[in-house]
Structures are given as structure tokens and as C-alpha cells.
Rosetta silent file (secondary structure, phi, psi, omega in degrees, C-alpha in Angstrom):
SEQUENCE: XXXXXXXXXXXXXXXXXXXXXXXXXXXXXXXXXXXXXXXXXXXXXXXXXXXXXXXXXXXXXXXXXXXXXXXXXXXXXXXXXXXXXXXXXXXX
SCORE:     score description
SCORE:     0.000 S_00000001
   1 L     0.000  162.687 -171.178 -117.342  -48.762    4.474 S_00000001
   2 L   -98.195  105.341  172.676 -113.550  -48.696    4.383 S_00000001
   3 L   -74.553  156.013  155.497 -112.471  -46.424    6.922 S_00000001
   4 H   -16.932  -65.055 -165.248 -109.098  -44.985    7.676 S_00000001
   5 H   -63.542  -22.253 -175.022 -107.897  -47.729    9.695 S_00000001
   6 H   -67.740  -57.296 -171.847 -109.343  -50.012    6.458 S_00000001
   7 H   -89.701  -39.949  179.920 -106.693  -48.173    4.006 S_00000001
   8 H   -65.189   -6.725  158.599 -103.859  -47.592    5.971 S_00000001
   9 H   -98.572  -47.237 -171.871 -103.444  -51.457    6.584 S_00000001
  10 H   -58.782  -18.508 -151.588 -104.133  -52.399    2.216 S_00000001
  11 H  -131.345   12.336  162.744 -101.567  -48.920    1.523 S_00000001
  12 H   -83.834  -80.279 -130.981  -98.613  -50.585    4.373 S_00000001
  13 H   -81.557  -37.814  170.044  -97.490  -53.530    2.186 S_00000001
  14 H   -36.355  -72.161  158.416  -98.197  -51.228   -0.990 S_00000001
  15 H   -29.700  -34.960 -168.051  -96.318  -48.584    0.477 S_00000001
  16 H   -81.584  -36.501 -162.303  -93.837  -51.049    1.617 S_00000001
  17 H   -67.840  -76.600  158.657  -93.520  -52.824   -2.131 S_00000001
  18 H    -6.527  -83.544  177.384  -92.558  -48.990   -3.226 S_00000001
  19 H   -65.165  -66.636 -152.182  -90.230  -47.933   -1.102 S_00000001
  20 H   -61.607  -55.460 -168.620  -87.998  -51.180   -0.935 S_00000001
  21 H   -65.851  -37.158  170.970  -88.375  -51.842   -4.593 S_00000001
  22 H   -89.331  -57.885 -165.928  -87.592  -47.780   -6.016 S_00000001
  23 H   -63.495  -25.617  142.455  -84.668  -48.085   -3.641 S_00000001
  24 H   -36.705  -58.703 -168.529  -83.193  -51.529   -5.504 S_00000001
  25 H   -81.271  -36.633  159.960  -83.965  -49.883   -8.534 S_00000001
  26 H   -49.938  -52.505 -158.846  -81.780  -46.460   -7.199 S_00000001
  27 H   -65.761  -43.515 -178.159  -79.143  -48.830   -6.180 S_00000001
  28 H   -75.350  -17.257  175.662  -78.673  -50.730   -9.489 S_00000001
  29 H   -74.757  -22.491  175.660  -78.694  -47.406  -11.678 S_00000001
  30 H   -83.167  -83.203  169.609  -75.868  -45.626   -9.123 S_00000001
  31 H    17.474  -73.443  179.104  -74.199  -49.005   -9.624 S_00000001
  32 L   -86.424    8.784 -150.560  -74.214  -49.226  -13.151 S_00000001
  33 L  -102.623  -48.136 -132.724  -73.548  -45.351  -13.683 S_00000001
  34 L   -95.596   14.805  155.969  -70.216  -45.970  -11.359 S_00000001
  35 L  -108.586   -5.049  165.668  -68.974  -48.792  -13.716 S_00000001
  36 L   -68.533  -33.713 -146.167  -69.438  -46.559  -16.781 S_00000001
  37 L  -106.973   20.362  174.253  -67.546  -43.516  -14.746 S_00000001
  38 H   -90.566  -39.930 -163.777  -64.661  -45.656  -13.915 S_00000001
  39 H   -74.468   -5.921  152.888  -62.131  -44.242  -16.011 S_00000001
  40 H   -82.620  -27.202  167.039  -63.175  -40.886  -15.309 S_00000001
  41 H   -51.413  -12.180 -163.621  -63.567  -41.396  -11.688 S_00000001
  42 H  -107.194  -47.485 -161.113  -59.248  -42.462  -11.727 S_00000001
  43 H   -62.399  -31.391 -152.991  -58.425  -39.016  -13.369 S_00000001
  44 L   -90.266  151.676 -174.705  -60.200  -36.956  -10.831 S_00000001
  45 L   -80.499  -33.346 -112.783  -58.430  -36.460   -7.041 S_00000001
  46 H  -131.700 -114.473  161.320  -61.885  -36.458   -5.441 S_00000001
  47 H    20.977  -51.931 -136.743  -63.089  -39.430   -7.337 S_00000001
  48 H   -92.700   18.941  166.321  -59.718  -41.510   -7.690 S_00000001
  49 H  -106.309  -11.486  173.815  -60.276  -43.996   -4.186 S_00000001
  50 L   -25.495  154.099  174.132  -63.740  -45.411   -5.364 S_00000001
  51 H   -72.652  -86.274 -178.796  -63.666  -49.127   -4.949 S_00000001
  52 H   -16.397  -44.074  178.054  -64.183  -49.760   -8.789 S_00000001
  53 H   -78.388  -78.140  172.188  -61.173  -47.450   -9.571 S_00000001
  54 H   -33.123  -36.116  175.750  -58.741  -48.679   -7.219 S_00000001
  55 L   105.563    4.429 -175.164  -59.780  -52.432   -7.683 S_00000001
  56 L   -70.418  -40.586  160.554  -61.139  -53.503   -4.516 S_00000001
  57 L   -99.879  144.836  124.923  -64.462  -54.349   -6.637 S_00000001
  58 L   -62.535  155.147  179.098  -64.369  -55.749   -9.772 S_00000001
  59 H   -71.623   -5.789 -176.828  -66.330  -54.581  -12.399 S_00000001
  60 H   -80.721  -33.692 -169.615  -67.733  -58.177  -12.951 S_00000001
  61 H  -117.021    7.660  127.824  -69.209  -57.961   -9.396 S_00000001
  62 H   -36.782  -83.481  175.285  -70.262  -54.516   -9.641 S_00000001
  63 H   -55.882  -15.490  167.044  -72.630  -55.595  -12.420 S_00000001
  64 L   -89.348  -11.427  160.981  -73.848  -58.570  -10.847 S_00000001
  65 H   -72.772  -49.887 -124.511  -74.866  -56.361   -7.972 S_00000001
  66 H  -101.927  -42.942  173.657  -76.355  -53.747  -10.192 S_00000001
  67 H   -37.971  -72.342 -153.036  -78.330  -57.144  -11.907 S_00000001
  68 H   -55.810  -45.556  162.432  -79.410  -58.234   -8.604 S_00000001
  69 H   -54.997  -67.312  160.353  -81.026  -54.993   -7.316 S_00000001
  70 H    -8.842  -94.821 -176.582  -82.313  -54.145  -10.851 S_00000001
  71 H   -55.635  -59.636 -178.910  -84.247  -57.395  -10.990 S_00000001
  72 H   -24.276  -61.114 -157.990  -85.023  -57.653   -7.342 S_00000001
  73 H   -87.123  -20.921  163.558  -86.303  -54.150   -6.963 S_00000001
  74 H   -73.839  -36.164  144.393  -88.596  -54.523  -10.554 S_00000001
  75 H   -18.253  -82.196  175.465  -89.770  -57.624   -8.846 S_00000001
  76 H   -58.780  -41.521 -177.468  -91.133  -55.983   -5.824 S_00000001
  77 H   -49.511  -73.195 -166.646  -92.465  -52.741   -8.210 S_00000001
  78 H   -53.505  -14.741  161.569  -94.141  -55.574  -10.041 S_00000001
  79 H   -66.704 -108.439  149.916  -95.571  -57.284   -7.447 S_00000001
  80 H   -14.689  -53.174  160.840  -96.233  -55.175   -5.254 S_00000001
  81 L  -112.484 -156.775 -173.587  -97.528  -52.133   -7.207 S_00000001
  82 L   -95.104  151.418  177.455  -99.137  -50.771  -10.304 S_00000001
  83 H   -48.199  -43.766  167.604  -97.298  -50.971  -13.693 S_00000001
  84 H   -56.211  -18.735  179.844  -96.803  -47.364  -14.070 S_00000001
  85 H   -73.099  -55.983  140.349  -94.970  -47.462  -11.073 S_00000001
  86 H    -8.590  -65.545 -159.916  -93.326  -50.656  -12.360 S_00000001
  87 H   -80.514  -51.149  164.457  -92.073  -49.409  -15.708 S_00000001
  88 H   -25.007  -62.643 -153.328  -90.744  -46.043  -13.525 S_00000001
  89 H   -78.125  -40.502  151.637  -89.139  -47.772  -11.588 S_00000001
  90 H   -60.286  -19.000 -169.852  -87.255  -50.105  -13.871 S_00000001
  91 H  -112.423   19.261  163.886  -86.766  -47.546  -16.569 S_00000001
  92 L   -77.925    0.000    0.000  -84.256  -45.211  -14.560 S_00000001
């Protein structure tokens, strides 16, 4: 019978697939929200040193970050876990 010790090693790489893979998937949607927000981010004082506003990133390699993580981290969801989890994870 599948004991504890039986699920808790099959639910580590699950577990694993998850976390790394919703946190990709965080990273490219904060990404992409802070190259939509740049021109509001330059009006505001609190806002107006972001790297995107100021120019230290371009917005060309913002979005090719927010790409990489995006696919990367739907990758592992997709892999790694079940489709609802998948489409979640991809559709933030």
C-alpha cells in the first residue's frame, strides 16, 4: 500500500514543478504589468526610479524576460503538473 513515506517522495517533484513554475509565471505577469505602467510609474515620486522608467532596462529586454519566465514557468506547470494547474498558471 502506498504509505506516507510512498506519497511524500511522488508529491516532492510535483510540489517542486508548482512552486518553481507559479513563481515564473508571477515573475512574467509583474514584468509585463511594469512595462505597461511605465509612463505612469515616471509621473509618480514613489514610482519615478524603476529601472524601466529611468532606462537602465529597456523595454525590449523587459519583455524578453517576461517571455522567458512566461514560457519557462508554463513549461514546468505543464510538465510537471495537472492542466488545471497549467492553464492557472499561464492565464494570470
Amino acid at each position: 500500500s502506498a504509505g506516507p513515506t510512498a506519497l511524500s517522495l511522488t508529491s516532492a517533484p510535483t510540489f517542486a514543478a508548482a512552486s518553481l513554475g507559479t513563481a515564473l509565471c508571477a515573475s512574467s505577469a509583474a514584468t509585463f504589468n511594469q512595462v505597461i505602467e511605465v509612463d505612469r510609474d515616471r509621473q509618480m515620486k514613489r514610482t519615478s526610479n524603476r529601472p524601466l522608467v529611468t532606462g537602465a532596462v529597456s523595454k525590449e529586454m523587459a519583455m524578453g524576460l517576461g517571455c522567458l519566465t512566461g514560457t519557462s514557468g508554463g513549461l514546468m506547470l505543464g510538465l510537471g503538473t495537472d492542466p488545471v494547474t497549467t492553464v492557472l498558471g499561464v492565464g494570470n
